[in-house]
OpenMM code with the backbone's topology and positions (N, CA, C; nanometers):
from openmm import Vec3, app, unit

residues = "UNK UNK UNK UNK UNK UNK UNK UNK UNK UNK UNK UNK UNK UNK UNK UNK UNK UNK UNK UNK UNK UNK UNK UNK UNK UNK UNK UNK UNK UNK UNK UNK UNK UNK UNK UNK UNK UNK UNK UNK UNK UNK UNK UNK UNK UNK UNK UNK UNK UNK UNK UNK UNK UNK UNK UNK UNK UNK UNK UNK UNK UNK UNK UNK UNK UNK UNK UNK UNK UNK UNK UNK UNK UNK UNK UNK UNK UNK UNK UNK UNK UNK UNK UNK UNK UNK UNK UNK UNK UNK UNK UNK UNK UNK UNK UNK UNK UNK UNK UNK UNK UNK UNK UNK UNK UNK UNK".split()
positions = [
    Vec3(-0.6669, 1.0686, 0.6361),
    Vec3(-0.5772, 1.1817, 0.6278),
    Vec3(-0.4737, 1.1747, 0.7395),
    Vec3(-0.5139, 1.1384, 0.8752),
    Vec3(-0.4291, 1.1336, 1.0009),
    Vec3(-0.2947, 1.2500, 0.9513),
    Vec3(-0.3259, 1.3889, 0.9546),
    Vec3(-0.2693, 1.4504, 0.9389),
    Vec3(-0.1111, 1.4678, 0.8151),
    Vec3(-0.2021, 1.4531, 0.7508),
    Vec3(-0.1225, 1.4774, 0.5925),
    Vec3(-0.2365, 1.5253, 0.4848),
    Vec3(-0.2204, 1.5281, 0.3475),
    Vec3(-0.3061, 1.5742, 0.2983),
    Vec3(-0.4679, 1.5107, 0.2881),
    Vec3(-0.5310, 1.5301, 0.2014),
    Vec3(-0.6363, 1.4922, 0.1618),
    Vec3(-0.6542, 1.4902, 0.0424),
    Vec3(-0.6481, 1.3714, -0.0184),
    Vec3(-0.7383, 1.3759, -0.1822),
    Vec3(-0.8736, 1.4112, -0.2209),
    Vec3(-0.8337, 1.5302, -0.2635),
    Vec3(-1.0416, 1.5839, -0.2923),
    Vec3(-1.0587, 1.5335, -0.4176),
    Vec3(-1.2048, 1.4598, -0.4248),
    Vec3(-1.2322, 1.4565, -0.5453),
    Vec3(-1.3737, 1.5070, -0.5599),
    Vec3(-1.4262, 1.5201, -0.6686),
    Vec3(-1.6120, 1.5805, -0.6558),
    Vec3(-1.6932, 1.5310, -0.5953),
    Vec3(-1.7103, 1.3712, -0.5324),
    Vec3(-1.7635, 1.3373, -0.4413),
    Vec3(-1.7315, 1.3919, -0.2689),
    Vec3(-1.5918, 1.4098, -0.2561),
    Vec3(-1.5923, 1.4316, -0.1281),
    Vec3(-1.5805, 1.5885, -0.0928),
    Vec3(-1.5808, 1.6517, -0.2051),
    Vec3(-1.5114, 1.7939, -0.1848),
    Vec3(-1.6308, 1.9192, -0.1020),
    Vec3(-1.7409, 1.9082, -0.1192),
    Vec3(-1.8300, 1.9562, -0.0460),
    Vec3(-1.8620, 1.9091, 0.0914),
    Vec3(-1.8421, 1.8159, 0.1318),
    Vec3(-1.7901, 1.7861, 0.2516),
    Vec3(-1.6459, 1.8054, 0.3126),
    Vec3(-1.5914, 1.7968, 0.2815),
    Vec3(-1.4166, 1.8157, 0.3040),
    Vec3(-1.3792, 1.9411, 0.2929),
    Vec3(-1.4235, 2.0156, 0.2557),
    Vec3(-1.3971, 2.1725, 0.2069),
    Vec3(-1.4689, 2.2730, 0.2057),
    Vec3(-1.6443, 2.2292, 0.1690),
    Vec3(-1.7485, 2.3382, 0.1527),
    Vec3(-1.7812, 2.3536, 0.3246),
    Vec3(-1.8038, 2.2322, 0.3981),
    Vec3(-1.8326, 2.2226, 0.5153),
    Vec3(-1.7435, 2.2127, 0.6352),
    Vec3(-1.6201, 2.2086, 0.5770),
    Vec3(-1.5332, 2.1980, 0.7099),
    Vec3(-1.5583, 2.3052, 0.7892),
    Vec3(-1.5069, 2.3107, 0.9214),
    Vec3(-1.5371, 2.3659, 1.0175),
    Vec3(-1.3760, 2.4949, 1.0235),
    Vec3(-1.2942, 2.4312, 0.9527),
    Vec3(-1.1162, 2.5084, 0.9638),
    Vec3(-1.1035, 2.5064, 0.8643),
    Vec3(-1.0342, 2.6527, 0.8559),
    Vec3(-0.9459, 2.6564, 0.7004),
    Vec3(-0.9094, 2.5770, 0.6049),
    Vec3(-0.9059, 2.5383, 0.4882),
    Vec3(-0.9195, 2.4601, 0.3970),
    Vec3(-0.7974, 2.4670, 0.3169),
    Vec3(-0.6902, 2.4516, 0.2275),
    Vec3(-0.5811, 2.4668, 0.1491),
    Vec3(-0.5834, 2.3989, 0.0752),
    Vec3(-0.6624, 2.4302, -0.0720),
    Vec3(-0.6902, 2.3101, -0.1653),
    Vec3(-0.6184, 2.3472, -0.3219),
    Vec3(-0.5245, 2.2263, -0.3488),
    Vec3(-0.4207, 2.2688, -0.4370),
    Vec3(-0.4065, 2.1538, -0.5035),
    Vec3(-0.4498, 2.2396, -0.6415),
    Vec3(-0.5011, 2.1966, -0.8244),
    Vec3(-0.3786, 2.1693, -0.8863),
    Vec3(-0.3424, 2.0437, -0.8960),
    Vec3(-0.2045, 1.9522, -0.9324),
    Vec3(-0.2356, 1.8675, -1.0289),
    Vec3(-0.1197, 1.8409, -1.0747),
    Vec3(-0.1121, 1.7601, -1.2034),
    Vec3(0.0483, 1.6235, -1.1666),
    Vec3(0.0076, 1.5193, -1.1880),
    Vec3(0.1556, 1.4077, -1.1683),
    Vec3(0.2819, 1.4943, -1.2949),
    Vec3(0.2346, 1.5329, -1.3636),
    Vec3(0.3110, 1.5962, -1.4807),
    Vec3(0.3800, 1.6917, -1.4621),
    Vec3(0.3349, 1.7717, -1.3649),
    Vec3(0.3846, 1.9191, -1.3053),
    Vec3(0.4805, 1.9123, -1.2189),
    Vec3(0.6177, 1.9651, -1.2633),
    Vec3(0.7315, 2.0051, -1.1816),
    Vec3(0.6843, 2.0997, -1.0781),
    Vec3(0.6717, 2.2197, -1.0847),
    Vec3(0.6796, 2.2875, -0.9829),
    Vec3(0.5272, 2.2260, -0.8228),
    Vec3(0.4336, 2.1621, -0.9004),
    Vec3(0.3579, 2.0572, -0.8382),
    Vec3(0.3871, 1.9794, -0.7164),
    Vec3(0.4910, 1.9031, -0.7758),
    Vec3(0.5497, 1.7858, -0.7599),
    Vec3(0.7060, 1.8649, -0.6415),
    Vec3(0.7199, 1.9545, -0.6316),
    Vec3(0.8179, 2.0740, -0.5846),
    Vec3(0.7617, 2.0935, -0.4709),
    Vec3(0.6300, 2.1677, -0.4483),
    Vec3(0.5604, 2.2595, -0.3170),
    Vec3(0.4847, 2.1288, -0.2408),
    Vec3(0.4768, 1.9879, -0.2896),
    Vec3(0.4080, 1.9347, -0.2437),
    Vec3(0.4773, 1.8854, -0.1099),
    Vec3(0.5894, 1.8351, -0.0764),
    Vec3(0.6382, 1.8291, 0.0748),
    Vec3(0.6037, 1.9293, 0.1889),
    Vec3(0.6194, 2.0153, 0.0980),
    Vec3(0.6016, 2.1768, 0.1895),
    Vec3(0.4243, 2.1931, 0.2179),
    Vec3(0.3814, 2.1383, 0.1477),
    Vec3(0.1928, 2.1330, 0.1737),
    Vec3(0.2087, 1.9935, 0.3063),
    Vec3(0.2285, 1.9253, 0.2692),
    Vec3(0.2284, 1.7612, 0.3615),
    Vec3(0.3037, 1.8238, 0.4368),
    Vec3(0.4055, 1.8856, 0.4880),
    Vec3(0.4361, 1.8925, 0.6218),
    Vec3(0.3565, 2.0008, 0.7233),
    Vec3(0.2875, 2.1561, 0.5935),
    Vec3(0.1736, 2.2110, 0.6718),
    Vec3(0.0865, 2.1683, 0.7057),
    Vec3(0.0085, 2.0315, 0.7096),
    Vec3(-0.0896, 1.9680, 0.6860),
    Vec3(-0.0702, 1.9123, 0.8512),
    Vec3(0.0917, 1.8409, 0.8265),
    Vec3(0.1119, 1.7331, 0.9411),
    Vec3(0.1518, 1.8262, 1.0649),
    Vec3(0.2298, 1.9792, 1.0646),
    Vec3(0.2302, 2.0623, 1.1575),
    Vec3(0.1332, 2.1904, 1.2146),
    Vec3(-0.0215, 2.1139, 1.1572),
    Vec3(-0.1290, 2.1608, 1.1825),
    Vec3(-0.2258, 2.1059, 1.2158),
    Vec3(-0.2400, 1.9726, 1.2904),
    Vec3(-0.3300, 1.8876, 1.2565),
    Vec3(-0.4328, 1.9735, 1.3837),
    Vec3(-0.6143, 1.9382, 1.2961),
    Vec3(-0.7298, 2.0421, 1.4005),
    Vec3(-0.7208, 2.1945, 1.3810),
    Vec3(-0.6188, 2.2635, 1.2698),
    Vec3(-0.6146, 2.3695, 1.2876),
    Vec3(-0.6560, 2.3659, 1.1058),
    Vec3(-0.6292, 2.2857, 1.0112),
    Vec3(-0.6158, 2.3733, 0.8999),
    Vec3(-0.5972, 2.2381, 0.8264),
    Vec3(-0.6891, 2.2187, 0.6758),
    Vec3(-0.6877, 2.0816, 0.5777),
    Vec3(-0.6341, 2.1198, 0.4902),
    Vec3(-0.5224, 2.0308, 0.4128),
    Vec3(-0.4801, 2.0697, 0.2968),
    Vec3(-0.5021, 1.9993, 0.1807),
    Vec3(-0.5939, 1.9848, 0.1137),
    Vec3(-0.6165, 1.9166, 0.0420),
    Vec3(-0.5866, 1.9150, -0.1132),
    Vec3(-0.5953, 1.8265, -0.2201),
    Vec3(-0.5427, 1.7975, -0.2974),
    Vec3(-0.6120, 1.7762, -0.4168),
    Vec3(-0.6275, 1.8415, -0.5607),
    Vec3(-0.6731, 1.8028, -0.7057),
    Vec3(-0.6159, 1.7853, -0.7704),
    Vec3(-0.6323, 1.6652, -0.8120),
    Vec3(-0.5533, 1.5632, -0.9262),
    Vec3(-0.6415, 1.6821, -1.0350),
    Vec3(-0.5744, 1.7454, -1.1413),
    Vec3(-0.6917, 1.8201, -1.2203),
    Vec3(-0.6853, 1.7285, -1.3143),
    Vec3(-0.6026, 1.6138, -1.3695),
    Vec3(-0.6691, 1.5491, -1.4445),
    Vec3(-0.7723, 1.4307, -1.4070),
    Vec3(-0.7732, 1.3935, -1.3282),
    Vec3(-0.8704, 1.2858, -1.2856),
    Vec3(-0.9944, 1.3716, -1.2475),
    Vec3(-0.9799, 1.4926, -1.2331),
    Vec3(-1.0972, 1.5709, -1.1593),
    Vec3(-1.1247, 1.7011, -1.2322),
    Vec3(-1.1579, 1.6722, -1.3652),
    Vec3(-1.1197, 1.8179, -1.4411),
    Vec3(-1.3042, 1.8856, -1.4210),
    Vec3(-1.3926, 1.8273, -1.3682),
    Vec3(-1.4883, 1.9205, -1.3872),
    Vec3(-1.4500, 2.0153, -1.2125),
    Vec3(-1.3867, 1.9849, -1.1354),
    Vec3(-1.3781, 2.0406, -1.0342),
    Vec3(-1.3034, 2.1179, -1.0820),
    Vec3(-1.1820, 2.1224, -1.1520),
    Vec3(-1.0881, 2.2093, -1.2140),
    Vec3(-1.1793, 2.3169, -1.2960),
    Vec3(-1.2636, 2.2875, -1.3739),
    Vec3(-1.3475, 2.3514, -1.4721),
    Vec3(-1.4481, 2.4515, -1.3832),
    Vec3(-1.4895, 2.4021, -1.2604),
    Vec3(-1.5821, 2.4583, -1.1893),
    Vec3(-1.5020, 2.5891, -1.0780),
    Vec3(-1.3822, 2.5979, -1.0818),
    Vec3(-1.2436, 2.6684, -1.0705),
    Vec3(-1.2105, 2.7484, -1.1071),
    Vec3(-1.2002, 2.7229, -1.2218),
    Vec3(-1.1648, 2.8421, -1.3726),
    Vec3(-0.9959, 2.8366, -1.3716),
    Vec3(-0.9494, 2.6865, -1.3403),
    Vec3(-0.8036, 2.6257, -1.3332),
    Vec3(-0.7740, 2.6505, -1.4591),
    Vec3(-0.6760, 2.7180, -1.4722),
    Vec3(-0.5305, 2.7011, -1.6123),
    Vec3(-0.4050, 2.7023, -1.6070),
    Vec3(-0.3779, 2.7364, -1.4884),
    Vec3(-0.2391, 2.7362, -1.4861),
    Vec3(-0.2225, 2.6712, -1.3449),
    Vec3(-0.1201, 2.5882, -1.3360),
    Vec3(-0.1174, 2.4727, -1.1771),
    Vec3(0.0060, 2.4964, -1.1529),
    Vec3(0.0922, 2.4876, -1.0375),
    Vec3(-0.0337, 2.4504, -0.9452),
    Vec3(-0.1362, 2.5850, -0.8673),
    Vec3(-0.2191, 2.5825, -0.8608),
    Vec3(-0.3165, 2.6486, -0.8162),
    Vec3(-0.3683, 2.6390, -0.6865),
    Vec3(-0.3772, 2.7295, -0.6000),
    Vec3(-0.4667, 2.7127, -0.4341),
    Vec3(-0.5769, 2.8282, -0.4177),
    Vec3(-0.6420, 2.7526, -0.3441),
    Vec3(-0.7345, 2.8181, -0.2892),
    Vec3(-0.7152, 2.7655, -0.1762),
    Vec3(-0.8014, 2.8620, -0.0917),
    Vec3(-0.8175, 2.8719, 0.0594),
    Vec3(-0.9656, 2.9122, 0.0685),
    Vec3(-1.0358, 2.8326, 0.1502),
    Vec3(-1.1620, 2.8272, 0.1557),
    Vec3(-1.1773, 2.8436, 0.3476),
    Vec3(-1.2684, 2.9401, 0.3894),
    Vec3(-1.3133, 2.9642, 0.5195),
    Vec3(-1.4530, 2.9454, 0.5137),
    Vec3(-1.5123, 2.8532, 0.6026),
    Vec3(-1.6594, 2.8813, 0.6412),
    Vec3(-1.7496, 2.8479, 0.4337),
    Vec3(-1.6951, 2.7914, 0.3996),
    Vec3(-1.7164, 2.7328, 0.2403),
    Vec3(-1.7042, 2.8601, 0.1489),
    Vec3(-1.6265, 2.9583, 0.2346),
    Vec3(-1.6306, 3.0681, 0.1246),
    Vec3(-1.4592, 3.0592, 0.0599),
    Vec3(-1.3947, 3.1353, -0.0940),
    Vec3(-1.3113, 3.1580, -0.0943),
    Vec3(-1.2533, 3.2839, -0.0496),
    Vec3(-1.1251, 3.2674, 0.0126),
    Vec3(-1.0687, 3.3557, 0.1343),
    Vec3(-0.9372, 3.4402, 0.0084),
    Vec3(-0.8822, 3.3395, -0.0269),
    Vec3(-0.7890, 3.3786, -0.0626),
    Vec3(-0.7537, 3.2581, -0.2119),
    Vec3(-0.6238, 3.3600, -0.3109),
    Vec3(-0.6260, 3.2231, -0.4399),
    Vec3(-0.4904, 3.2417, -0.4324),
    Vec3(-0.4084, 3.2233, -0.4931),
    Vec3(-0.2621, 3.2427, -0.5846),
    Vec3(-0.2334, 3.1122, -0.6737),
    Vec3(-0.1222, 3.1797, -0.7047),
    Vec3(-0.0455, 3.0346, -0.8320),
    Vec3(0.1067, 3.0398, -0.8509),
    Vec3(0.1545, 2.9143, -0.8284),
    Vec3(0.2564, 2.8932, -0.8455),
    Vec3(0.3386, 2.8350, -0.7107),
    Vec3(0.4791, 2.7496, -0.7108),
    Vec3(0.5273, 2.7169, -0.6358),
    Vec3(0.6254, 2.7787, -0.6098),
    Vec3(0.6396, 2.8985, -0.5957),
    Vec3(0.7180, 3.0289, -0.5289),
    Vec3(0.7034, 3.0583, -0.3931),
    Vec3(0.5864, 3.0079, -0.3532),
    Vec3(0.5184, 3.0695, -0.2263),
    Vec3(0.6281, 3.0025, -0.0777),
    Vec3(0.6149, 3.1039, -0.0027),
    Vec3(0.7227, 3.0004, 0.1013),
    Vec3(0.6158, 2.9616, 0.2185),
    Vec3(0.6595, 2.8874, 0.3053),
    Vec3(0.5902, 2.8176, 0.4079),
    Vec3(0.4988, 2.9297, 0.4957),
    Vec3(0.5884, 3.0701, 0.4931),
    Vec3(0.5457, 3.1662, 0.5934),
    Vec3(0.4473, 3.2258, 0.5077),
    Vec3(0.4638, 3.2173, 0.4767),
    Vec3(0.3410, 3.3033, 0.3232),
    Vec3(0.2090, 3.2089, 0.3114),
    Vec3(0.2086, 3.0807, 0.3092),
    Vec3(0.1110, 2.9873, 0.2873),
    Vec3(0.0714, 3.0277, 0.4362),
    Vec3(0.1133, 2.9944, 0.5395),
    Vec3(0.0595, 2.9761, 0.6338),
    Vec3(-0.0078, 3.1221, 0.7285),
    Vec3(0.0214, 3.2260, 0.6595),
    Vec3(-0.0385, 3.3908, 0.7160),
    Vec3(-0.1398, 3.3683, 0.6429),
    Vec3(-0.1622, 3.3065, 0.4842),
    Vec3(-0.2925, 3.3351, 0.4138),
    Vec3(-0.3714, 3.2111, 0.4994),
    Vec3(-0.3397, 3.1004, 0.5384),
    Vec3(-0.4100, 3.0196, 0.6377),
    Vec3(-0.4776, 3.0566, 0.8077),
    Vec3(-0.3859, 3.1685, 0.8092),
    Vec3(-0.4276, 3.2587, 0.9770),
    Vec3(-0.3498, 3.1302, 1.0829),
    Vec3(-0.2117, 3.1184, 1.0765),
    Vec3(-0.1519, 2.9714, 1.1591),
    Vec3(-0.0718, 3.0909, 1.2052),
] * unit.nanometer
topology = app.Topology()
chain = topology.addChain("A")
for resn in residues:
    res = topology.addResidue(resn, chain)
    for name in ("N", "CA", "C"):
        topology.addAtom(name, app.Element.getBySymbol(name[0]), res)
C-alpha cells in the first residue's frame, strides 16, 4: 500500500479492515463505473495525505461480488467506513467532497 490505496479482496478483508487498528474507507467499484473511476484520485490522495491515520481501501465488486453480496451493494460507487471492525458510517455516490469524506473519517 505504502500509502495509497489498498485492494481488498475476501481473503484479505478481515484483516485489513475487520482488524485494523484506524479508520477504514472501503469503496465498492466497478472498472465500468464513471463516477468510480471520477472519486478515485480524490480517495488515493486521502489515503497518501493520511498515511498511520486512516486505510482506504478498495472493491473490485466484480471480481469480489460475494463481498459485495455480503454488503447489500447495488448501487456504486459505495463506502463504508469501518471503526474498531464496526460500521461507522455508509453513503453513495461520487458527489462527496474531500471535506466531507474526511469529517466522516474523524481527519
Amino acid at each position: 500500500m505504502a500509502g495509497g490505496t489498498l485492494t481488498l479482496t475476501q481473503a484479505n478483508f478481515e484483516q485489513s479492515v475487520l482488524k485494523s487498528p484506524m479508520p477504514v474507507l472501503v469503496d465498492f467499484w466497478a472498472e465500468w463505473c464513471g463516477p468510480c473511476r471520477m472519486i478515485a484520485p480524490l480517495l488515493e490522495q486521502i489515503a497518501k495525505d493520511h498515511p498511520g491515520k486512516v486505510v482506504v481501501g478498495k472493491v473490485n465488486v466484480d471480481q469480489e461480488q460475494a463481498l459485495a453480496a455480503k454488503y447489500g451493494i447495488q448501487s456504486i460507487p459505495a463506502f463504508f467506513i469501518f471503526k474498531n471492525g464496526e460500521i461507522t458510517d455508509q453513503f453513495i455516490g461520487a458527489q462527496h467532497s474531500r471535506q466531507s469524506i474526511e469529517s466522516k473519517l474523524g481527519l
